[in-house]
NUTORMAR-475841 format. One line per 8 residues: their letters; for each residue x, y negated, z of N, C-alpha, C. Coordinates in steps of 0.02 Angstrom, whole numbers. Example, Ala and Ser with C-alpha at 12.3 -4.5 7.8 and 13.67 -1.06 7.14 Angstrom:
2
as = 660,284,390,615,225,390,660,165,390; 642,112,354,684,53,357,645,-2,394
// end
This chain:
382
xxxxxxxx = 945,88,532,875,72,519,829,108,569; 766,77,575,721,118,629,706,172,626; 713,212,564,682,277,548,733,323,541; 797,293,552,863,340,535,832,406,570; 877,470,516,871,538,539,793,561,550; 768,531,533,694,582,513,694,591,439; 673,670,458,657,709,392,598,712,358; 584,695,284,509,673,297,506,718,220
xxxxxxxx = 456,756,193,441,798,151,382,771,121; 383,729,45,319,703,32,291,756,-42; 247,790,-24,234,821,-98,194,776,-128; 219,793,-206,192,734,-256,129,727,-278; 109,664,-275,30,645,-297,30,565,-322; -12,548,-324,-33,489,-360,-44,407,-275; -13,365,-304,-21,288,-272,-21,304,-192; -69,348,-155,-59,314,-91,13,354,-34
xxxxxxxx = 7,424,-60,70,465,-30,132,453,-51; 147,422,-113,209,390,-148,207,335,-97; 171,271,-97,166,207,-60,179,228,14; 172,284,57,170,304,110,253,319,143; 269,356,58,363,388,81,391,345,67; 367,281,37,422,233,20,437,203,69; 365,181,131,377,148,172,417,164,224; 437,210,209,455,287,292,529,280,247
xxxxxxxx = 553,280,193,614,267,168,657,201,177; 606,169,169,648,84,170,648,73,233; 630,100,269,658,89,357,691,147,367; 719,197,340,789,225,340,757,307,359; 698,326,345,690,411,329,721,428,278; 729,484,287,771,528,237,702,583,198; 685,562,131,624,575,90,627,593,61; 602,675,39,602,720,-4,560,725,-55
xxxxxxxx = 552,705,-106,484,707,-124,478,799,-177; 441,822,-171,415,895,-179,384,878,-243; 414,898,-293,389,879,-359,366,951,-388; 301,947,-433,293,1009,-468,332,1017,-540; 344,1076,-553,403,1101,-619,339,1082,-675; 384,1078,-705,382,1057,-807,331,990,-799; 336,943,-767,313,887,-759,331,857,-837; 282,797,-856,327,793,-910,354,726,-897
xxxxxxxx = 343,683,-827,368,643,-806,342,614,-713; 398,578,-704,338,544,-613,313,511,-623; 249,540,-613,212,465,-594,201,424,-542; 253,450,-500,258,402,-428,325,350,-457; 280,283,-467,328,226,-447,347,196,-394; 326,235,-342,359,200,-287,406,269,-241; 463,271,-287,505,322,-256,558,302,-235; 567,247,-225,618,205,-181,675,241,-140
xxxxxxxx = 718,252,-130,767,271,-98,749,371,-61; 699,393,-145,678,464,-111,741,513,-159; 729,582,-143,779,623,-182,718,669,-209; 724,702,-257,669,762,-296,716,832,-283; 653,874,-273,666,941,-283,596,963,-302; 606,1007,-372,526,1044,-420,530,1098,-379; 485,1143,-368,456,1193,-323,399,1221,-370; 382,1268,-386,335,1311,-414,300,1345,-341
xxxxxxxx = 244,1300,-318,200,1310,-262,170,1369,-288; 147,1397,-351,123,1435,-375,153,1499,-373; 202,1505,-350,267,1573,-343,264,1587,-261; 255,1644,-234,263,1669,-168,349,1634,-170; 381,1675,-194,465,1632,-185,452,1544,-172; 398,1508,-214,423,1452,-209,390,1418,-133; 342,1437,-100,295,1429,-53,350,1445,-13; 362,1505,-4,432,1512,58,487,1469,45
xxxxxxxx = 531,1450,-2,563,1380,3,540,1318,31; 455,1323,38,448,1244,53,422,1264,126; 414,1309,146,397,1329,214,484,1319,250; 517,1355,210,615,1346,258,624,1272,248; 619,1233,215,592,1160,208,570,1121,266; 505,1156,286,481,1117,350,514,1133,397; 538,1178,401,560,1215,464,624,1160,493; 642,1123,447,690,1081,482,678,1002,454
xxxxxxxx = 596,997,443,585,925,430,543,915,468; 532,824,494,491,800,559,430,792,525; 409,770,467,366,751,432,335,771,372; 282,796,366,244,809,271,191,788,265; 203,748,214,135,716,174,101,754,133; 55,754,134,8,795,103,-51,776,63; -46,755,-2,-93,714,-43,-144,761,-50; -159,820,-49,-213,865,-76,-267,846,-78
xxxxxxxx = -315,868,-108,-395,887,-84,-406,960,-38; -437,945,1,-468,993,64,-443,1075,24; -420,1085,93,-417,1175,66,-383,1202,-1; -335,1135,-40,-285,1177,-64,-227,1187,-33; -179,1165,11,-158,1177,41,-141,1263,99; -193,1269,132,-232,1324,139,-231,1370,95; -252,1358,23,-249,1420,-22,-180,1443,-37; -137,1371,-27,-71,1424,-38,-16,1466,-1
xxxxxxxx = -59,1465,66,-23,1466,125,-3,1436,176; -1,1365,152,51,1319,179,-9,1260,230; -48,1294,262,-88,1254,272,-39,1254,355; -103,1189,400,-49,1167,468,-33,1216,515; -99,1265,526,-90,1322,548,-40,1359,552; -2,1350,496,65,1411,497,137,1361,485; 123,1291,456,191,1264,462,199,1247,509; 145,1207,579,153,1189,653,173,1252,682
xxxxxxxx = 179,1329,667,168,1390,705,258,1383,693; 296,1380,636,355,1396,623,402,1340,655; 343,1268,645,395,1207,685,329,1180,712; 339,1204,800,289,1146,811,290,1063,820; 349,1060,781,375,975,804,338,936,741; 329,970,682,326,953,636,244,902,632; 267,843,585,203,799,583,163,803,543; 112,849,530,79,873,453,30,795,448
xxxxxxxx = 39,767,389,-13,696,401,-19,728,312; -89,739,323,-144,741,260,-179,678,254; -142,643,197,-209,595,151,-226,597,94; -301,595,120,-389,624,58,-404,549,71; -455,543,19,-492,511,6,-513,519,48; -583,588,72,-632,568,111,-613,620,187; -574,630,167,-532,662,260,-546,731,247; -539,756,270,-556,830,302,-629,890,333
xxxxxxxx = -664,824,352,-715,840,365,-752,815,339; -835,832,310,-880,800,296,-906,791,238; -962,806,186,-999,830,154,-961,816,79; -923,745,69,-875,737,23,-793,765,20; -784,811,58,-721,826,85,-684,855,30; -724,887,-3,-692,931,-61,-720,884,-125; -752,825,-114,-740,793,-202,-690,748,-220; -691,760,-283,-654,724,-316,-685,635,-308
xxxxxxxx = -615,592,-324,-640,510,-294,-570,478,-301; -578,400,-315,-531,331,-337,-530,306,-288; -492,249,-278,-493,202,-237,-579,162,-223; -617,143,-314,-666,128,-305,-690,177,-271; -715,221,-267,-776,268,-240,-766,253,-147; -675,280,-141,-697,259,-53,-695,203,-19; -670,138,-72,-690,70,-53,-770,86,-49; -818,104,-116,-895,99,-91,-920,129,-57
xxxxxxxx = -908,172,-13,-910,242,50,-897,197,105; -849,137,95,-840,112,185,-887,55,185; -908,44,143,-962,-18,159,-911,-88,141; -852,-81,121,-826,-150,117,-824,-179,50; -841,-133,4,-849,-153,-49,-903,-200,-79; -965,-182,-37,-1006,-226,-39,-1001,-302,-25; -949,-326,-10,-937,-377,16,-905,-420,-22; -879,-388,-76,-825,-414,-121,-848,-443,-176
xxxxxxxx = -844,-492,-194,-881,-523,-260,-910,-589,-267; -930,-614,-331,-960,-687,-314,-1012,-695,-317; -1068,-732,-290,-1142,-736,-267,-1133,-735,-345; -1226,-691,-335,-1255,-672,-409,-1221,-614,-439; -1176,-596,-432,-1130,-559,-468,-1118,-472,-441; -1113,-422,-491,-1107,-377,-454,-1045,-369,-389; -1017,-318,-361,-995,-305,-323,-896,-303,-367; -846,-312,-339,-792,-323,-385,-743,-299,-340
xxxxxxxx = -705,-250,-363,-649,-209,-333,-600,-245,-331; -546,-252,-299,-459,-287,-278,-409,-227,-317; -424,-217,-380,-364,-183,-415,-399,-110,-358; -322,-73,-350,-348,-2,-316,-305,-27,-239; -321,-87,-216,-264,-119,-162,-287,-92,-98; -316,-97,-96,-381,-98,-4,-407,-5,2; -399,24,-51,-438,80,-2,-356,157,-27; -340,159,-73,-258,177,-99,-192,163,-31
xxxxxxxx = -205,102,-58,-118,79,-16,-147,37,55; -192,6,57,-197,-14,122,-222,15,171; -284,43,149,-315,102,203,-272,168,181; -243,189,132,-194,252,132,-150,269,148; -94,228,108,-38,251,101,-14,202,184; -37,149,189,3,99,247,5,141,322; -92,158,299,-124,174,385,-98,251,390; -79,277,353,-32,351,353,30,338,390
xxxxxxxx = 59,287,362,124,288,384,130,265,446; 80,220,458,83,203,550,59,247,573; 7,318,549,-12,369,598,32,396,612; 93,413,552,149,440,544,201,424,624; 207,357,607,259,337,664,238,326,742; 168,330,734,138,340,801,143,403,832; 121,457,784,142,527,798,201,545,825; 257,519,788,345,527,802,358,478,884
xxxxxxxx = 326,429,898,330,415,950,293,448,1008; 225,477,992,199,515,1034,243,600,1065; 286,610,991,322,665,995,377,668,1032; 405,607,1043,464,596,1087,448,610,1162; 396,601,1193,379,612,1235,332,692,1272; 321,713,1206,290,783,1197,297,821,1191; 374,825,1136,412,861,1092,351,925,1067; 283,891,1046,254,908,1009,214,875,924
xxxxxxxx = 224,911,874,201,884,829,119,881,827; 84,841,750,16,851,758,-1,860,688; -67,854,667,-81,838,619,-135,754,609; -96,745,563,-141,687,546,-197,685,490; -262,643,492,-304,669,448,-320,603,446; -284,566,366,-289,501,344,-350,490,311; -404,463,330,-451,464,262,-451,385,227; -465,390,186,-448,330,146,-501,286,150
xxxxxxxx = -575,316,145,-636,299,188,-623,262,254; -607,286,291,-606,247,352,-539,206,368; -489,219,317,-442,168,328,-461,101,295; -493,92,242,-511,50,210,-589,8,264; -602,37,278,-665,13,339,-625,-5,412; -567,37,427,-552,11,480,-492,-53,441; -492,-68,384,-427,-137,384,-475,-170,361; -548,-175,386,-605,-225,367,-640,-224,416
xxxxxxxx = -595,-206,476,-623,-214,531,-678,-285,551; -652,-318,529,-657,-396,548,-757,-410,506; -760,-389,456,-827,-391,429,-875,-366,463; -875,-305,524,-912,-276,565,-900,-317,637; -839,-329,655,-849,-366,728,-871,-447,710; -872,-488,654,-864,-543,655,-947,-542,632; -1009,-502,645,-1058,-496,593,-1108,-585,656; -1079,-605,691,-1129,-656,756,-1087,-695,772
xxxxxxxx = -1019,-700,720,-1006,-788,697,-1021,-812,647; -1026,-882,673,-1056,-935,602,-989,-941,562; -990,-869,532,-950,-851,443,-969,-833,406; -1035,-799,437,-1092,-760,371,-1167,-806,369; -1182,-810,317,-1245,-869,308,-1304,-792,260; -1272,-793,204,-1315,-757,173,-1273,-690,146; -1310,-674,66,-1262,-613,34,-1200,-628,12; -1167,-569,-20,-1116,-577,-49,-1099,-641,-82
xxxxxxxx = -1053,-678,-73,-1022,-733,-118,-1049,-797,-105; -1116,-817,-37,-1113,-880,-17,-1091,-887,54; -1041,-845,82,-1032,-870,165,-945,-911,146; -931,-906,222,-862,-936,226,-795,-931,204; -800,-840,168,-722,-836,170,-729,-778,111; -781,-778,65,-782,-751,1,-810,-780,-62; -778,-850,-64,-795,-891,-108,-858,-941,-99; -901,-936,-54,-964,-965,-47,-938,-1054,-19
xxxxxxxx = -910,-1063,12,-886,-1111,38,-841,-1154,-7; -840,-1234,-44,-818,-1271,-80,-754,-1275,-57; -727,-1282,5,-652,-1277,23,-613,-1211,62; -659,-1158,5,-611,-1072,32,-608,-1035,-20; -584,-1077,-63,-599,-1054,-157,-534,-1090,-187; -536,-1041,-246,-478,-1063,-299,-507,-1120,-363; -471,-1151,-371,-482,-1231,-422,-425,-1203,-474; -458,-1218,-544,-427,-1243,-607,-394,-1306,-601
xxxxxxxx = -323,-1279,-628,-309,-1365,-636,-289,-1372,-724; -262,-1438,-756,-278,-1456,-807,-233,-1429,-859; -173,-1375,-816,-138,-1351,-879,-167,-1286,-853; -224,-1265,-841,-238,-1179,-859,-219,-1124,-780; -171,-1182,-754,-161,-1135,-676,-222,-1148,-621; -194,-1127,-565,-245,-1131,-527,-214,-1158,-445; -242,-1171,-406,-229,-1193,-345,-297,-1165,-300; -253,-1131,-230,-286,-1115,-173,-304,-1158,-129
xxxxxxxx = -386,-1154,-104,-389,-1201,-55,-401,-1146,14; -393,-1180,66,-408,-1154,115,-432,-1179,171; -436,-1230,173,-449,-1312,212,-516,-1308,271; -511,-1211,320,-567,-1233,345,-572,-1268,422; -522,-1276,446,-550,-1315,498,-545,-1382,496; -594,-1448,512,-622,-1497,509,-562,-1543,489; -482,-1525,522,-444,-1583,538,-403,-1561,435; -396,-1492,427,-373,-1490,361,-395,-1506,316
xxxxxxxx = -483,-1497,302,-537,-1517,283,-538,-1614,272; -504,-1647,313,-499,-1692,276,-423,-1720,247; -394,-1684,256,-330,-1706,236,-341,-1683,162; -367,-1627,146,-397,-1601,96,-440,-1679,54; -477,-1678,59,-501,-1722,43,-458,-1811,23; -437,-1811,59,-392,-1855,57,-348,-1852,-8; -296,-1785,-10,-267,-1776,-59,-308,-1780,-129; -371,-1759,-134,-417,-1758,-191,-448,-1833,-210
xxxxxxxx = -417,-1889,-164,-440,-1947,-175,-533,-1954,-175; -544,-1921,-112,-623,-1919,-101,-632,-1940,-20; -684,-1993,-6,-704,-2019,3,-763,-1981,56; -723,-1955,121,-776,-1915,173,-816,-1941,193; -824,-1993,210,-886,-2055,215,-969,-2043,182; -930,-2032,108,-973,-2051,43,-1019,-1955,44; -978,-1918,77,-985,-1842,53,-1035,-1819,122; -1067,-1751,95,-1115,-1728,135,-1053,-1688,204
xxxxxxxx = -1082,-1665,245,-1034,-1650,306,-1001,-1576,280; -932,-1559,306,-902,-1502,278,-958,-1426,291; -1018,-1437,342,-1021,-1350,349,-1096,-1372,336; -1101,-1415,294,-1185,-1433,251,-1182,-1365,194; -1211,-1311,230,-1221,-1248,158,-1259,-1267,114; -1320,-1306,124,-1351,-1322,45,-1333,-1341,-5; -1266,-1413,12,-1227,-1446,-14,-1165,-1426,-25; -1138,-1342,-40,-1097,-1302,-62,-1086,-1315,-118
xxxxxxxx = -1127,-1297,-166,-1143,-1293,-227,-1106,-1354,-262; -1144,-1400,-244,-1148,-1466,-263,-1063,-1499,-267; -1055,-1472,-196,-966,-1505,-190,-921,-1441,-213; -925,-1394,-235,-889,-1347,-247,-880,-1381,-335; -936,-1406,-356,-925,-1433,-422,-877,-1494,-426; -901,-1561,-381,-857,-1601,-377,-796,-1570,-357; -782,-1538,-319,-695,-1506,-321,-670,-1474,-380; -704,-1451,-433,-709,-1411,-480,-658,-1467,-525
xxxxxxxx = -734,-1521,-534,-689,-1550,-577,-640,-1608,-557; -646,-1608,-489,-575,-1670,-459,-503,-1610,-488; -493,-1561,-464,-442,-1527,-485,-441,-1523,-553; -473,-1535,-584,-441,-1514,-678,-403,-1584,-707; -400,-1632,-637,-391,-1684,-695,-301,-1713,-684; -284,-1661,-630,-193,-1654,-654,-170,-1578,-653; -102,-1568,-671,-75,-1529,-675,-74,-1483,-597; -48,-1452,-619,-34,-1371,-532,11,-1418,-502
xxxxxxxx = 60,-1448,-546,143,-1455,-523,122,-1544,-459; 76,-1574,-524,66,-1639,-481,20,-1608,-424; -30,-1579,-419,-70,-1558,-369,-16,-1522,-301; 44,-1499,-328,74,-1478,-270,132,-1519,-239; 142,-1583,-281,168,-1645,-256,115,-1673,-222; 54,-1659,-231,17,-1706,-164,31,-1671,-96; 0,-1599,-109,-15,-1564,-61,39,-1531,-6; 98,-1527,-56,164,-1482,-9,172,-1533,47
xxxxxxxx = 190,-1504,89,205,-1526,175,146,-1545,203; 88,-1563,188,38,-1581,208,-3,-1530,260; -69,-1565,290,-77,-1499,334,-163,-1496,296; -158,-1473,226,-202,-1481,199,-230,-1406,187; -186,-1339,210,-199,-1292,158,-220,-1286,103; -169,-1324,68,-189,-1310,-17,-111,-1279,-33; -124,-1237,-81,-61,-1184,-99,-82,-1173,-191; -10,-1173,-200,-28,-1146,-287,-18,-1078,-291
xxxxxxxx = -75,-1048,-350,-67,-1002,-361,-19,-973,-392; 18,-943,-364,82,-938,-404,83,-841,-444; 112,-882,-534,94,-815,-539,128,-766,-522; 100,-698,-553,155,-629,-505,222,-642,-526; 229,-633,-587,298,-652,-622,355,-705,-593; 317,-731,-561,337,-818,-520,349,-797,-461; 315,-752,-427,318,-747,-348,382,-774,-324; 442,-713,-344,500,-712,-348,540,-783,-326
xxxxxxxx = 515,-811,-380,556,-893,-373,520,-945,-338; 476,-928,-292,426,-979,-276,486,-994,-198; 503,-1065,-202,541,-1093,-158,568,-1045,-91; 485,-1066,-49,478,-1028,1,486,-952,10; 511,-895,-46,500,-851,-57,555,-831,-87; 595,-881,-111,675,-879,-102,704,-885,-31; 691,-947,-29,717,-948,34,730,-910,99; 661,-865,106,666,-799,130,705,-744,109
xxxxxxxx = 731,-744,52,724,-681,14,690,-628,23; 626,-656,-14,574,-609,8,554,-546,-60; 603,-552,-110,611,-503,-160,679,-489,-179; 681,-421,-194,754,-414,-224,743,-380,-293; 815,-355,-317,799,-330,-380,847,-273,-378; 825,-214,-416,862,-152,-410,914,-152,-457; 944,-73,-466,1005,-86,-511,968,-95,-592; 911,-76,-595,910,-67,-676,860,-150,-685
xxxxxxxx = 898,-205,-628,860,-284,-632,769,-286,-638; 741,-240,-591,665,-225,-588,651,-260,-501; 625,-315,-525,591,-356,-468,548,-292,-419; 551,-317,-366,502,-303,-310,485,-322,-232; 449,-335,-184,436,-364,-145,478,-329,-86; 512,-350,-40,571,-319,35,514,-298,68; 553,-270,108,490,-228,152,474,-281,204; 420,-244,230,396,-282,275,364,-249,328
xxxxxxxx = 364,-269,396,385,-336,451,498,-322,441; 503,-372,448,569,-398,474,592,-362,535; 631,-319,551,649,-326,607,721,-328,650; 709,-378,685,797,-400,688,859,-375,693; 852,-294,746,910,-272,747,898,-216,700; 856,-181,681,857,-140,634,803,-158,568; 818,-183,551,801,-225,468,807,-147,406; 726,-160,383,735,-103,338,785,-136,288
xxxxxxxx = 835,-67,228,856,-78,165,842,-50,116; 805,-71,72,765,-36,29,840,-10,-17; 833,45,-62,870,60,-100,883,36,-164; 929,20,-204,902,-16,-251,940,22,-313; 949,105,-299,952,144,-345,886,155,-372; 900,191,-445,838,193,-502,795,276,-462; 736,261,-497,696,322,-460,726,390,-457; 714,439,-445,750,499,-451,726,545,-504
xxxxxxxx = 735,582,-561,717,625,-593,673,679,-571; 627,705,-586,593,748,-575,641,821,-574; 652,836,-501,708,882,-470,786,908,-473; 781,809,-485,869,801,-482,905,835,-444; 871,820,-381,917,849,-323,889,921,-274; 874,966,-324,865,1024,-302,913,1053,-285; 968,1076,-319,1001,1132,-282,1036,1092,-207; 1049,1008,-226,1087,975,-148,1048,996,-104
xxxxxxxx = 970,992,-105,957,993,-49,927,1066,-13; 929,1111,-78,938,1177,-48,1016,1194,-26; 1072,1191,-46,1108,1179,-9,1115,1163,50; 1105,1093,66,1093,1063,155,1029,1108,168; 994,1154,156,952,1185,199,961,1269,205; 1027,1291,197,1049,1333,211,1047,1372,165; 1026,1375,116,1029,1418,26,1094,1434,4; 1104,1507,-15,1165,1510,-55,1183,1498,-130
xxxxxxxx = 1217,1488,-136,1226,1470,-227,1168,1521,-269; 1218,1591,-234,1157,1657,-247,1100,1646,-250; 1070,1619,-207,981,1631,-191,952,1563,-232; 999,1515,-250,985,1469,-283,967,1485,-356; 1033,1518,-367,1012,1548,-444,949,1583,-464; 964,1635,-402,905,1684,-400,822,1633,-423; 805,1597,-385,781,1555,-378,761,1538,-451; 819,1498,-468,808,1448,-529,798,1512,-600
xxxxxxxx = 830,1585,-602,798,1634,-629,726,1647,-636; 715,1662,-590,636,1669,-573,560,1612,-582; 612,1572,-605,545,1512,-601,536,1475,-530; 544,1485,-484,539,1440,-420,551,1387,-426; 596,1371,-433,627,1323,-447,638,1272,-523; 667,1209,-507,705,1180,-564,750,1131,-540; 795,1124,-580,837,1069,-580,860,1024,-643; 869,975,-633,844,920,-689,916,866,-678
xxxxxx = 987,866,-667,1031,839,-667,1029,791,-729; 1029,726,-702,1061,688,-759,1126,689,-787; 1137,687,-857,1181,722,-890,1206,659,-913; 1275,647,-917,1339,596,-906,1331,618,-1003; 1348,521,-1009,1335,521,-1091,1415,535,-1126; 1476,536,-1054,1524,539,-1085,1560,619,-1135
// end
């Protein structure tokens, strides 16, 4: 895999640093995730092919375990808020001093620098900090968040992991490490790039929810159909736009011209109700093979089995039969493999991997005496 033999150290936090080691795993890192003791469970679901070790950051003993830690890993994620890190020692200053190869990539919400640096904040708050949130929603209507998708995992956890592997390639050539300073703010503004450079094409007419490609437009919108599902249109350039039409048994002649904005409204209704009056299934006997962009909405539950999406195998299922989506991009000679063992226990694999990092049984115990440590072996029902 592309990532074989990198060491990657993710301490535990919530959605975007989990989403970050998974991705650095399923292309073949080797992922530690740094769990805190007496947890009373993970809440990282996306621990995909990682191993656990609990650490009591709170113990001088346990801070020097995760410092001999870096000392022979390429990579640490670092979910914190500003300056805890720092308070416990372990800030970049002294783990780059012990390994300077090492890739310290910190992701915050609002980065490192700058008047919000030290607050607390969701996905909503730094979606509304990059300005893209404003954008989201249907005319008239307030402003409407994408789940925690766009400013979490797309500006977070994704744009981490490509700083990540940009770094490791910069390092090959440097054989120096860096730090990275993910903000979730500007990852979410920079994967909305396109709303700031595109602001002097004819795509934006007015506010939120009447231009081209956030519902304002009668053929860039989702239709009801008559058993309760729904169908995607997408039909915007002129030649799909009428094939579109065509399939809806309408009459382009009779209709106002496709980029008439007054006459949005008006035909967004007639499409409204041309789609309610068959099923998803017949609507996608018109439309499949066509060059209509029309697509059914298929639900999540469904993804899985949706033809084209077999045919790829574009999901697999783990050992305990829990759907999920293959990684992604594809790549030919080294194709990630996601793992499709069950998550790892909260510091299953502590003493293994103090072991592989030069620990003696002794200092292990010592260790697990003292509180530093834990270990959490799953226990055989036989």
């Amino acid at each position: 895999m592309a990532l074989k033999g990198v060491r990657v150290l993710e301490l535990a936090g919530l959605a975007p640093a989990p989403y970050c080691g998974m991705i650095l795993a399923d292309f073949g890192a080797q992922v530690i995730r740094v769990d805190k003791m007496k947890s009373i469970g993970p809440a990282d679901s996306m621990a995909r092919g990682k191993r656990s070790i609990a650490i009591n950051l709170k113990s001088p003993a346990g801070v020097t375990v995760l410092k001999k830690l870096c000392e022979k890993s390429d990579v640490l994620i670092e979910p914190f808020r500003h300056g805890v890190m720092e308070k416990l020692g372990l800030g970049p200053e002294i783990l780059l001093r012990d390994n300077p190869k090492l890739i310290y990539a910190r992701l915050t919400g609002y980065g490192q620098l700058g008047r919000y640096a030290t607050v607390a904040g969701h996905d909503i708050n730094y979606l509304a900090l990059s300005g893209v949130l404003s954008r989201l929603g249907r005319k008239h209507e307030k402003p409407y968040m994408p789940i925690n998708l766009l400013a979490d995992f797309a500006g977070g956890g994704l744009m981490c992991a490509m700083g990540i592997v940009m770094a490791l390639f910069e390092r090959a050539r440097s054989g120096q490490g860096q730090v990275i300073d993910s903000s979730m703010v500007e990852g979410a503004a920079y994967v909305g790039s396109f709303l700031w450079t595109s602001q002097n094409l004819p795509v934006w007419f007015t506010s939120r929810g009447g231009n081209l490609l956030d519902g304002g437009a009668p053929f860039y919108d989702t239709y009801k159909t008559s058993d309760g599902r729904f169908m995607a249109v997408g039909s915007i350039e002129p030649q799909f736009y009428s094939t579109l039409l065509k399939g809806l048994g309408l009459d382009e002649d009779k209709l106002p011209g496709q980029m008439s904005v007054p006459d949005w409204d008006e035909m967004k209704t007639l499409f409204q109700d041309t789609f309610l009056k068959k099923t998803q299934a017949e609507w996608c006997k018109i439309f499949d093979g066509t060059e209509a962009c029309v697509t059914p909405v298929v639900e999540f539950m469904d993804a899985a089995q949706h033809p084209h999406n077999a045919d790829r195998a574009s999901y697999f299922k783990n050992d305990e039969n829990e759907t999920s989506p293959g990684p992604a991009p594809i790549l030919s000679r080294t194709p990630a493999i996601p793992s499709r063992r069950r998550n790892p226990l909260i510091g299953e694999h502590t003493e293994e991997i103090l072991l592989e990092h030069g620990f003696s049984e002794e200092k292990i115990s010592e260790l697990r005496s003292s509180g530093s440590i834990e270990s959490n072996k799953l226990q055989s029902n036989l």
